[in-house]
N, C-alpha and C positions, 0 to 999 in steps of 0.2 A: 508563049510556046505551048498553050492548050493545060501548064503544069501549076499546080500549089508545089511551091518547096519549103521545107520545111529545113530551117538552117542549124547546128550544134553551136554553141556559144563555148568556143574553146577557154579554157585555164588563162591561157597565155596567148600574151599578146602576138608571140611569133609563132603560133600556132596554124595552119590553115582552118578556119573553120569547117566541119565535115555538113555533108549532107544527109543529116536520117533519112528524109523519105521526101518523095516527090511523087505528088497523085494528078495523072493522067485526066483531063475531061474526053472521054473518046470521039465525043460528036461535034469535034475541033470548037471547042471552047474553052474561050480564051479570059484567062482572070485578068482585068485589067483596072483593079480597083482592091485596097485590101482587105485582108479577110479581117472575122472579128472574136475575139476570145473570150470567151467565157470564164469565171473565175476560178472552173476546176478543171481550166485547161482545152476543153472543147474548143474544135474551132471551126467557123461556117463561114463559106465563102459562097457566092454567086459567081455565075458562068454566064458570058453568051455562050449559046450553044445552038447548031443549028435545027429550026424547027422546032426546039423544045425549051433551053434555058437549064439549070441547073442549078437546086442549090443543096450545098453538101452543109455533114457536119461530121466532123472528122474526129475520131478520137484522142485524147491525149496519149501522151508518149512517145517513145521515140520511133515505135513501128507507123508504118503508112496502116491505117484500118478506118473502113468506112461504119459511121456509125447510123446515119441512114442520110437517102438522098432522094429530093423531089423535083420533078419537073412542073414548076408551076404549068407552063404556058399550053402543055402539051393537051391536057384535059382539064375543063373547067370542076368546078365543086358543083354539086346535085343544086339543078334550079337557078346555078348561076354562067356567067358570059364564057366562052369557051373559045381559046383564041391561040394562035401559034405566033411563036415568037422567040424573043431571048430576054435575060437579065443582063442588059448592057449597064458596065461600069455601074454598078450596084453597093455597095457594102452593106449584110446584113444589120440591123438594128438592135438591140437587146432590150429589154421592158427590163426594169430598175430589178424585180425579184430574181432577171435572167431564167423564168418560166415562158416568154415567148417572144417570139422574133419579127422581125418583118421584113418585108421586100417591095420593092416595086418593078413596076413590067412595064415595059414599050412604053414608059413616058406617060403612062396613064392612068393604070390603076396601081393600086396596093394590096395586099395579103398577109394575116399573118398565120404566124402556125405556132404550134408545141415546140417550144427549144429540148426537149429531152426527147417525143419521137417524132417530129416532124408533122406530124396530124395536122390537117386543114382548123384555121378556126374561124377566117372570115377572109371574104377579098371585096372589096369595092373598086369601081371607076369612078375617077376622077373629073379628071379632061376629057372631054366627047370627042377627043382626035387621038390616035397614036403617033406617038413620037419617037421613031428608032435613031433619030442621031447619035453617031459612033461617041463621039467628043463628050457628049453631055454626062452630067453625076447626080441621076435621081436618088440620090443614099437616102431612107429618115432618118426623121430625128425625135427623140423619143424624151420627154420632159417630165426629170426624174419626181417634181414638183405635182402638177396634174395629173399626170400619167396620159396626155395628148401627144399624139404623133401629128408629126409636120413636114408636109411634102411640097417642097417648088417644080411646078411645073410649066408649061406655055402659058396657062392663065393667071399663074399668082400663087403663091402659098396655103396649100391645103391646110384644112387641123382635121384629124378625126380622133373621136371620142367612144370609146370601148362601152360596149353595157353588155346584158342580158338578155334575151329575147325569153320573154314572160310563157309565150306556147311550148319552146321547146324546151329552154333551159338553157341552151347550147348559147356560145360567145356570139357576137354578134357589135357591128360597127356601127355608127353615122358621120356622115363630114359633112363639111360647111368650106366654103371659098373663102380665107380669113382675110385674106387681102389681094385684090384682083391689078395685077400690072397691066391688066389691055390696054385703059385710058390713057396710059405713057407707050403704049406699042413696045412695051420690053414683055421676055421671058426671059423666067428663070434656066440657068444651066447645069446649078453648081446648089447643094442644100443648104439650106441658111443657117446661120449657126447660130446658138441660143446660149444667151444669160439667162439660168433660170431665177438667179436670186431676183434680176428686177423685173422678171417676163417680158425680155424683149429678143426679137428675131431679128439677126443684120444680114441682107443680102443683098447680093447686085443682080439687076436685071439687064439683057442686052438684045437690040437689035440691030440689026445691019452695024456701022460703025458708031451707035450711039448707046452708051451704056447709062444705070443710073444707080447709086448704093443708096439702099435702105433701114431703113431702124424702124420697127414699127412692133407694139406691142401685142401680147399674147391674147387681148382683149378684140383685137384688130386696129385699132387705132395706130396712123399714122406718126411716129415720133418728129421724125424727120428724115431728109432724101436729101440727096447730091448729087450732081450731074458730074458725070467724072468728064475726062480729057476725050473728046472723041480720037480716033484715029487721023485722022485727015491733019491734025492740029500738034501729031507729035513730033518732035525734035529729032 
């Protein structure tokens, strides 16, 4: 319904739970993924939103107050790809110190920013295609161990690796394709989820009615795969 609502967690059981506050996306943006909390309460959510995307960070408490909000998609960063669009079915990221966030866009690249003001600090593209399917869940996922984020998309599970850029000083990304599904014709839908204690990523890949679950380490090496049930074969 375009709304964050923000629920009261009553006393008692026979209590109606109240509704503190409920924040509007005006440019019919629709949350359809959860938002994610920071430890002193903060909370960011991504938006589709039309032509631009949205992503807020809302302050704690129990008033509705904006504490700042970006439109990725609507303006690129100085020198970088410049593109309109939304944050479909998104959940922001947190980096382990909760200093900064990330997102991903149309299925294809990634960006992150300052978790306390929003400030640009890098975006890259990923997959050389965009991907706006409604259904799909680009969330990353952020690896409290390396400090690599990990993104499934059409071509396989991204890793990027955060550094320094030596001229300017300022944050700055690289990726690598850690594990490419083309060869089985699946893509990812859905973000893979991670053991960090033994570095490994599980997820499933799908195309048309044939899907396939994966285990494969943060190294990129292959664990092992399973061919799940096609559709055509269900009961």
């Amino acid at each position: 319904d375009n709304d964050l609502w923000a629920i009261g967690i009553p006393g008692q059981a026979s209590v109606v739970p109240p509704v503190l506050w409920r924040k509007k996306v005006c440019s019919d943006g629709d949350v359809t993924t959860q938002p994610t909390i920071r430890s002193d309460g903060v909370v960011y959510m991504g938006s589709d939103s039309l032509g631009s995307g949205s992503l807020f960070a809302m302050c704690p408490g129990p008033t509705e107050q904006v504490k700042w909000c970006r439109h990725p998609l609507a303006g690129g960063m100085a020198n970088q790809v410049q593109l309109g669009g939304g944050l479909k079915n998104v959940s922001p990221a947190l980096s382990s110190d909760e200093s900064r966030i990330y997102v991903t866009m149309n299925g294809s690249f990634v960006a992150s920013y300052d978790a306390t003001t929003g400030a640009d600090r890098w975006r890259l593209q990923l997959d050389s295609r965009r991907n706006n399917m409604r259904g799909s869940n680009y969330t990353p996922i952020f690896d409290p161990v390396s400090g690599r984020i990990y993104v499934g998309f059409d071509d396989g599970v991204w890793e990027i690796t955060e550094g320094t850029d030596p001229a300017t000083g300022g944050a700055t990304a690289t990726s690598r394709l850690l594990f490419d599904t083309r060869p089985d014709n699946r893509s990812l839908y859905a973000p893979p989820a991670l053991d960090p204690a033994t570095g490994t990523l599980y997820f499933g890949a799908t195309r048309a009615r044939n899907s396939t679950f994966y285990a494969v380490g943060t190294d990129g090496t292959l664990k092992w795969k399973k061919e799940t049930v096609k559709r055509s074969e269900e009961h």
